[in-house]
N, C-alpha and C positions, 0 to 999 in steps of 0.2 A: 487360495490356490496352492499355499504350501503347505497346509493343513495335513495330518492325517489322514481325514475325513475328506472321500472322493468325494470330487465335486458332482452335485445331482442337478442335472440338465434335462428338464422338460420341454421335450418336443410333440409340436401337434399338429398334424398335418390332417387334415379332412378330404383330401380329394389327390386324385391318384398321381397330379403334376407335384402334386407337397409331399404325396412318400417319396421321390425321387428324391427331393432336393432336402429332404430330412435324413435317408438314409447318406446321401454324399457327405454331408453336413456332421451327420455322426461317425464316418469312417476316416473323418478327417481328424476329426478332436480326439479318438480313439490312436488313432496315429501318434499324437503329440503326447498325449497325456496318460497313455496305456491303463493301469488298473486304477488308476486316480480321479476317471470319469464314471459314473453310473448314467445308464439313461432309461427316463420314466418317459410317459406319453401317451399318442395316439396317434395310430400310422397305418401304415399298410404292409402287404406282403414286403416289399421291399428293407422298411424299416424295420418290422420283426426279424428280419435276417441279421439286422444289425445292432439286435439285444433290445427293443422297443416292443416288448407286449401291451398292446391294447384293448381297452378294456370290452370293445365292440367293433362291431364291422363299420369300416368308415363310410362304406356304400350307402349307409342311411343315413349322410350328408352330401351327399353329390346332388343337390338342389339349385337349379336353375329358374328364374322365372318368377312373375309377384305371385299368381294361383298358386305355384306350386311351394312358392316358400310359405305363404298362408298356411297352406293346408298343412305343410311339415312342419310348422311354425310348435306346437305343443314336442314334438319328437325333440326338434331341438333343443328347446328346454329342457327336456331329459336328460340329454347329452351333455348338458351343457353343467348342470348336475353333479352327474359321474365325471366327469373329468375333472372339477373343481373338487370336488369327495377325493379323488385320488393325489392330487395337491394336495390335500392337507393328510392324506396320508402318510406320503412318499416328502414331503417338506422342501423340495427341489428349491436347490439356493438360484438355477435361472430358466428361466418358461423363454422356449423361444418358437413363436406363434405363425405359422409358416404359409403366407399366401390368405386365403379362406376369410375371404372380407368380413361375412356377416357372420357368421361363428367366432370366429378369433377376436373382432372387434370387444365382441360382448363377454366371449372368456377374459380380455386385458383386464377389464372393468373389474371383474369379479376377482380376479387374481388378486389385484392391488388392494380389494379390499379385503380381502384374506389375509395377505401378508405385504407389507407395505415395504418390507425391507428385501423384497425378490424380487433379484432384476428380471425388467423385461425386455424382450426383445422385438422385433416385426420382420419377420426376414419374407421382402417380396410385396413391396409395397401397392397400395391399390392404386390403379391406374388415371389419377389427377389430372395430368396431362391430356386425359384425352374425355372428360367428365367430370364432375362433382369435387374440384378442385378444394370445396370445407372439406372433405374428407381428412386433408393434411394437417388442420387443423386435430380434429378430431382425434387423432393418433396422435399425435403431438402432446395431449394431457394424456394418453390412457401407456405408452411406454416411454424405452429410456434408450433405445438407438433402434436406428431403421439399417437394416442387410437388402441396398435396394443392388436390381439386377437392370435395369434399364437406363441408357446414360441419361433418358428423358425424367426419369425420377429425381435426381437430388437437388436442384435448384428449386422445386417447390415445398420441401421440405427444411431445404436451410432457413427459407423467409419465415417460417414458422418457430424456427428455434428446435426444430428437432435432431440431433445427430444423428450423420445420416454415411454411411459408406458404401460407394458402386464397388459391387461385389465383381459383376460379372454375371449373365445368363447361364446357368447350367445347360442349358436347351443347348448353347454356342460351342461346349466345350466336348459334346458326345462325336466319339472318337470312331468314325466310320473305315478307319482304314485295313481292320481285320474281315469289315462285311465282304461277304462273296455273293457276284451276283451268281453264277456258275453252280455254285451251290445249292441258292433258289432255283433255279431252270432245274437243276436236277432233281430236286424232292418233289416238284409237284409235276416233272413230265416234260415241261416246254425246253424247246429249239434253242439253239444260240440266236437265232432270230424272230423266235415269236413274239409277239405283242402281250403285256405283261401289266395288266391293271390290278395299282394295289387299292383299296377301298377302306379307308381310316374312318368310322362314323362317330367317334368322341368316348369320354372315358365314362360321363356322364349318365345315369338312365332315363333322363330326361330327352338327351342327346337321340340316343337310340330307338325314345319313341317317336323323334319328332323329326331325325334325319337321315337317321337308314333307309326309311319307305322311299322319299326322292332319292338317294344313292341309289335302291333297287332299281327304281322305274328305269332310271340313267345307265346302270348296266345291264340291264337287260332288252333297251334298246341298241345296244352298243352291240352286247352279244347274237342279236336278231339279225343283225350286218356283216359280220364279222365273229363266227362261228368259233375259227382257230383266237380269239382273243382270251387268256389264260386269267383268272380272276383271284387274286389272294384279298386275306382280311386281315391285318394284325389287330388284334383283337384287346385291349386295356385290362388290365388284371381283376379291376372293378365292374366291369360287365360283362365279361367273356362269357357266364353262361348265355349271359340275354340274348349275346351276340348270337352264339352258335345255333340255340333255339330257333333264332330267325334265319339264320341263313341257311339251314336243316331244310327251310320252306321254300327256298330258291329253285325257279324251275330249269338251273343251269347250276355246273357243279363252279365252287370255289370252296377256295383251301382257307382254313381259319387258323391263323398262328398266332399263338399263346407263348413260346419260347424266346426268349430276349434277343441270342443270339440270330437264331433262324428270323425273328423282325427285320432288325438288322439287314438281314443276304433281301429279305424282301422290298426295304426300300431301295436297296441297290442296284437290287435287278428291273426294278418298277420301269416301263417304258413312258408312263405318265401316272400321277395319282390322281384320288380323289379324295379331298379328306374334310374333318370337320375342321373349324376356326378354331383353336389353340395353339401349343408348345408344339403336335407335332405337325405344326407346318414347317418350323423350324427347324426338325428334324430333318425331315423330307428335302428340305433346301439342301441340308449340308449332306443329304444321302445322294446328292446330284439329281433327286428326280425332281421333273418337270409338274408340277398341280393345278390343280383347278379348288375352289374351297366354297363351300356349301354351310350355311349355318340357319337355323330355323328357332322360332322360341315363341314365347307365347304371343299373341298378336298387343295383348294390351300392353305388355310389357315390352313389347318391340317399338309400338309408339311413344312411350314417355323413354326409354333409351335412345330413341332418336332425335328427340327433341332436348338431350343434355350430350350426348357426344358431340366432339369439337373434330377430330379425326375423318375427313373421307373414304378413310377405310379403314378394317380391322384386323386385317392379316400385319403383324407386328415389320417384317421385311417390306411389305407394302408402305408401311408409314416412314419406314424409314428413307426410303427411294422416291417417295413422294408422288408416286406412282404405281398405276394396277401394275403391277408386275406379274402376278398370278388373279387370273378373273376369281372375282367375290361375287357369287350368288346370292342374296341372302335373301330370309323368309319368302316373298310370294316369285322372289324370283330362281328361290331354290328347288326345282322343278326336275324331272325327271328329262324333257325333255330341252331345258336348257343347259344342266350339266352333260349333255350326252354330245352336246353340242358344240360345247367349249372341247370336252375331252377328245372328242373323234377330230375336229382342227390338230390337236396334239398327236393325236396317235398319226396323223397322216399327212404331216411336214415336219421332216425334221428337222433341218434348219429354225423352224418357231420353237422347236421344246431345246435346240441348243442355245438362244436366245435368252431364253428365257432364265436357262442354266445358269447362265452366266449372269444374269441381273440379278438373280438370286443370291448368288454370291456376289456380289457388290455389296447388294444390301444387309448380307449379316456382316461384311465389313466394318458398317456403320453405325452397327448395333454393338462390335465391339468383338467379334472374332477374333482366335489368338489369342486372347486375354491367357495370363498366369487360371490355371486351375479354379475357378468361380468356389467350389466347396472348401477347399484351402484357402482362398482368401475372405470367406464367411468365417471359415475357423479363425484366424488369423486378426480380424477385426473384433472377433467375438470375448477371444481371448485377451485382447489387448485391453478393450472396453473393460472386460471386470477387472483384471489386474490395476485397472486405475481406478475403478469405484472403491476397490479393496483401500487404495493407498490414503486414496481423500476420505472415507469412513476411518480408517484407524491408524 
């Protein structure tokens, strides 16, 4: 660390929730440590902003599914290749492996055997608590501390002997108080009171082939009803063409927003959402809007996933609260005409979507809301960890 020689930190994020928490992660250490950090990797738009050129587009890892990992199964390999080639180019004194269970797993492995003396990291650990609890096992021989973001992570991790620090959710700490909803109403036309459906269908393009079409059906029987109901899409930066392509085909107009900030004004303004199961349910929570969540995957793969889930549900605030707080539709029941059904309930009591609001916020309470800066204290653990590997090595 006090070397001449910046310290070279390899981050690798495959999927569009890990450029976030890679690029927070790097504008943190860059903070602390200014021209004394280099950073190598694989990321996304986000990350490249924050000096991380990758070697490929990360979108030919947004793999969902057993078929689908099958069949991607050789691409990975590829990947998996080049990014351990750029390792040994780039000689990164620490790899920190972000989220991306079945990629990063198999990169740890390959790393340590490349160079036994680079630390590793896991920052985002894979979800034990609610599944395949060997997995902590697992992790526990292939790195050297875990950056977990769930308070539900670090107890199965300790019984392992892995070090392990609650970081904090990044998801928890996005700062909604510059969003305008007034803003949204005004770009795309609507009322201070018109009804304002935002439509999240995943970042994934697995996501968008298998849960956009029931989003469609569900808004377009929504719109069949209710003519004046205003439709936006914040759109993920990993599939936004796909997105736009489909919703080009839509026989009702809606707005596709690409801009971070203008997202932003759009969960704000959202009268209710719709969106797929991930991180930004969690956004949505803390953008005050009310949801409903839809998720779909391959059917065989949805059978052995249910028969190792421990959890009654998947929406992360839902598990928290112990309770549906926000309706989970998922696979056969993710239907156009059961989302349409949940949503229109919302759109047409307010008191349930104010309800709701507020359970919402309970439950990211309990997830750890408020927390000091989640990226700051990844940096913060990150740094502390080598400065002591440093000590006890020499």
């Amino acid at each position: 660390m006090s070397s001449a020689r910046p310290l070279t930190v390899m981050l690798v994020a495959a999927e569009a929730s890990g450029d976030n928490l890679g690029a927070g992660l790097a504008k943190a250490l860059r903070a602390r440590l200014g021209d004394k950090v280099r950073f190598v990797g694989l990321g996304g738009a986000r990350m490249a902003a924050e000096g991380v050129e990758s070697p490929f587009d990360i979108s030919e890892l947004s793999i969902l599914g057993l078929f689908e990992g099958l069949k991607a199964y050789p691409r990975v390999l590829r990947r998996l290749k080049d990014v351990e080639a750029l390792a040994v180019r780039e000689k990164p004194d620490v790899a920190v492996l972000i989220d991306a269970w079945g990629f990063n797993i198999r990169l740890a492995k390959r790393l340590r055997a490349l160079d036994a003396s680079m630390a590793l990291i896991k920052y985002v650990a894979p979800q034990v608590w609610a599944s395949r609890p060997g997995r902590a096992g697992t992790l526990a021989q292939a790195v050297d501390l875990l950056l977990a973001t769930q308070p539900m992570d670090k107890p199965f991790f300790d019984a392992v002997g892995l070090p392990s620090v609650f970081v904090g959710n990044p998801a928890l700490a996005r700062d909604f108080s510059g969003a305008d909803a007034a803003r949204a109403r005004a770009a795309i036309g609507a009322g201070p009171d018109d009804p304002i459906l935002a439509v999240l269908p995943g970042s994934r393009p697995s996501e968008i082939e298998r849960v956009l079409p029931a989003f469609e059906d569900a808004v377009r029987i929504l719109k069949a009803d209710r003519p004046g109901l205003h439709v936006v899409v914040p759109a993920a930066q990993t599939v936004a063409t796909a997105v736009k392509a489909r919703v080009a085909g839509w026989p009702f107009r809606a707005h596709v927003i690409e801009d971070d900030r203008a997202k932003d004004d759009a969960m704000k303004a959202a009268t209710v959402a719709l969106a797929c199961s991930g991180t930004v349910t969690i956004e949505l929570a803390l953008a005050g809007a009310p949801m409903v969540v839809g998720y779909k995957i391959g059917a065989i793969t949805y059978s052995l996933l249910k028969r190792l889930m421990t959890p009654r549900w998947v929406t992360l605030f839902n598990i928290a609260a112990d309770k549906e707080v926000a309706p989970e539709l998922l696979q056969h029941d993710c239907t156009g005409e059961r989302l349409a059904a949940e949503l229109a309930r919302r759109l047409d009591d307010p008191a349930l979507r104010q309800r709701q609001v507020a359970e919402q916020y309970a439950a990211l309470e309990r997830l750890g809301r408020g927390m000091p800066d989640p990226a700051e204290a990844a940096a913060e653990a990150m740094l502390d960890f080598l400065e002591k590997r440093a000590a006890k090595a020499g």
